[in-house]
C-alpha positions in Angstrom: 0.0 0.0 0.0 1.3 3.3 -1.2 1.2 5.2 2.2 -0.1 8.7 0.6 -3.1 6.9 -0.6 -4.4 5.6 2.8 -6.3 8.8 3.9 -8.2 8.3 0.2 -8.8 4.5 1.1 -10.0 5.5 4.9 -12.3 8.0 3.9 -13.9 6.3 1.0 -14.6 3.3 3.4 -15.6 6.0 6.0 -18.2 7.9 3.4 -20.1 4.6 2.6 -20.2 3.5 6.0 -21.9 6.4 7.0 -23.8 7.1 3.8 -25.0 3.7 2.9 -27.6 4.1 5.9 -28.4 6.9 5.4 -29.4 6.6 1.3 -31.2 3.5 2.0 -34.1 5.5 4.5 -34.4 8.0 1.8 -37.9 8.0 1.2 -38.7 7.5 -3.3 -40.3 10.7 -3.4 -36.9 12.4 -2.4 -34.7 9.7 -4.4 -36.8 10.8 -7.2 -38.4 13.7 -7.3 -36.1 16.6 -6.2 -33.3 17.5 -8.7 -30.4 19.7 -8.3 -28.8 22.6 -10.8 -27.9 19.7 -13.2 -31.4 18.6 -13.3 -30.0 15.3 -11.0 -32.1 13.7 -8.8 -30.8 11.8 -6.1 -30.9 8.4 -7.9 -28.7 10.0 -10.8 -26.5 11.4 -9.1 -25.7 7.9 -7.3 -26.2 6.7 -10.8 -22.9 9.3 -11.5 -21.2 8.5 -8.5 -21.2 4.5 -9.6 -20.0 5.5 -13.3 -17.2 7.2 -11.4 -16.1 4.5 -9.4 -16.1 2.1 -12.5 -14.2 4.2 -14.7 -12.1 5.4 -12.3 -11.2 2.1 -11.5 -10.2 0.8 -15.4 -8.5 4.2 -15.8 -6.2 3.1 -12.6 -5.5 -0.7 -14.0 -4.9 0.6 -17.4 -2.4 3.3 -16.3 -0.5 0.6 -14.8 0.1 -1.5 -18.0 -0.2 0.5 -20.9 2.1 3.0 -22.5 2.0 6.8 -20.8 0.5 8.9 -21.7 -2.7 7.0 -21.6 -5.3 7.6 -24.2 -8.5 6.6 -22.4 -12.0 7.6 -22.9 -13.2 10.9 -20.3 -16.7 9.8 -19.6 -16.8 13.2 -18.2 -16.3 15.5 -20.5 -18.4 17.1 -23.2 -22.0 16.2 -21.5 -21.0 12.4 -21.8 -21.4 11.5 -17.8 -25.2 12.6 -18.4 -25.4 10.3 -21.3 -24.1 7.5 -19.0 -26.8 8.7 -16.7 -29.6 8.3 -19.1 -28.8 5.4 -21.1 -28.6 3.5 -17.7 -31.7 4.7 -16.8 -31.1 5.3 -13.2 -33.9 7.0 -12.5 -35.6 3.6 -12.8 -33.1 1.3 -11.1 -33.9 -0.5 -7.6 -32.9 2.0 -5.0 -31.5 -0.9 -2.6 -30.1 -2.2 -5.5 -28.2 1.0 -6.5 -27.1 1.6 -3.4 -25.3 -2.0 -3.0 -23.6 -1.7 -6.5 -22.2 2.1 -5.5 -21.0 0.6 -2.1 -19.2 -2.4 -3.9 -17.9 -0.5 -6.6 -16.0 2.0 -3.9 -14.9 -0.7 -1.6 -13.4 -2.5 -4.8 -11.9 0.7 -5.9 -10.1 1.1 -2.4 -8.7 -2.1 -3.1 -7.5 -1.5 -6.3 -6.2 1.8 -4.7 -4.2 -0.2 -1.8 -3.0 -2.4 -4.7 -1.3 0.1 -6.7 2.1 -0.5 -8.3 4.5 2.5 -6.6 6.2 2.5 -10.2 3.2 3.6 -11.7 2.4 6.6 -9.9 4.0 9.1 -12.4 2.2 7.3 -15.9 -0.2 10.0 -17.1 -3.7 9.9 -18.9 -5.0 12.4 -21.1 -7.8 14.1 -19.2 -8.0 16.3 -22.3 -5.6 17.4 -25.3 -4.4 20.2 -23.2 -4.5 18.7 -19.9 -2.4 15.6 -18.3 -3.1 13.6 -15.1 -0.4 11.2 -13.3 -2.0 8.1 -11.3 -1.1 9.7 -8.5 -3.4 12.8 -8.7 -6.3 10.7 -9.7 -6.2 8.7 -6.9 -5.7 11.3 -4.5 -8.9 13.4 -6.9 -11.2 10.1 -6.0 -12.0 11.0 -2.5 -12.9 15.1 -3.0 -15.1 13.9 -6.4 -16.9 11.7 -3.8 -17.2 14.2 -1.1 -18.7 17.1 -3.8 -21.2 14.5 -4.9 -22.4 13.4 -1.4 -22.6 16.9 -0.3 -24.9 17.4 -3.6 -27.3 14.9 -2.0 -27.1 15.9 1.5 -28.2 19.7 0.0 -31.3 18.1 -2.2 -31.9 16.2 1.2 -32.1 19.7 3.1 -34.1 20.9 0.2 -36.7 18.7 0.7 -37.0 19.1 3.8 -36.1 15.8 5.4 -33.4 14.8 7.8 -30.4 12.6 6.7 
């Protein structure tokens, strides 16, 4: 384990320990029904947050094996997260469901993340033609990416009115 990357690894685990709970006793008129300044309800944006943890996950593995700079996909980029979003049709997934497949897919990411090859940590990956990214920076990007989006739910939460 890359000692730098523990605090990412803890606080993942820590976020969906606390948040799992807490997303499961939310009610399908608030999952549903209240949407944020991206037009996100709270089912899409855990619909995002599981995109994210997949392809953060392949970008990691493939930084580790294949020439840098890395030319992968950005599912990000260009409006293409929200196309994820829709053609998955989150909106209409089983909460409990959604909720077990974005705890999974961070717990496996932590362990892809405490599994990390230390030579690796300098490959890069073309976030965009101007713009590169080592391994190292997107690991230690995972955990604030999960944070902004869990704060995004905790304010639709507040918005409607309920308590987390």
């Amino acid at each position: 384990m890359v000692k730098e990357f523990e605090p990412v690894a803890e606080g993942v685990i820590s976020l969906v320990n606390e948040w799992e709970p807490k997303l499961l006793a939310l009610q399908e008129g608030v999952i549903s029904g209240v949407r944020n300044g991206q037009n996100r309800t709270i089912k899409q944006i855990v619909g995002h947050m599981i995109d994210s943890a997949s392809n953060n996950t392949h970008r990691i593995v493939h930084m580790q094996y294949q020439p840098s700079p890395l030319r992968f996909p950005n599912y990000a980029t260009n409006g293409n997260n929200d196309r994820w979003i829709a053609i998955q049709n989150y909106q209409d997934e089983d909460w409990p469901d959604m909720v077990s497949l974005w705890k999974y897919s961070n717990m496996h990411i932590v362990h892809v993340i405490r599994n990390v090859d230390p030579s690796k940590l300098d490959n890069k990956w073309h976030y965009s033609d101007e713009r590169l990214i080592s391994l190292r920076e997107g690991i230690i990007d995972y955990l604030r990416h999960l944070k902004l989006h869990l704060s995004e739910i905790e304010e639709l939460v507040i918005t409607a009115n309920v308590s987390l």
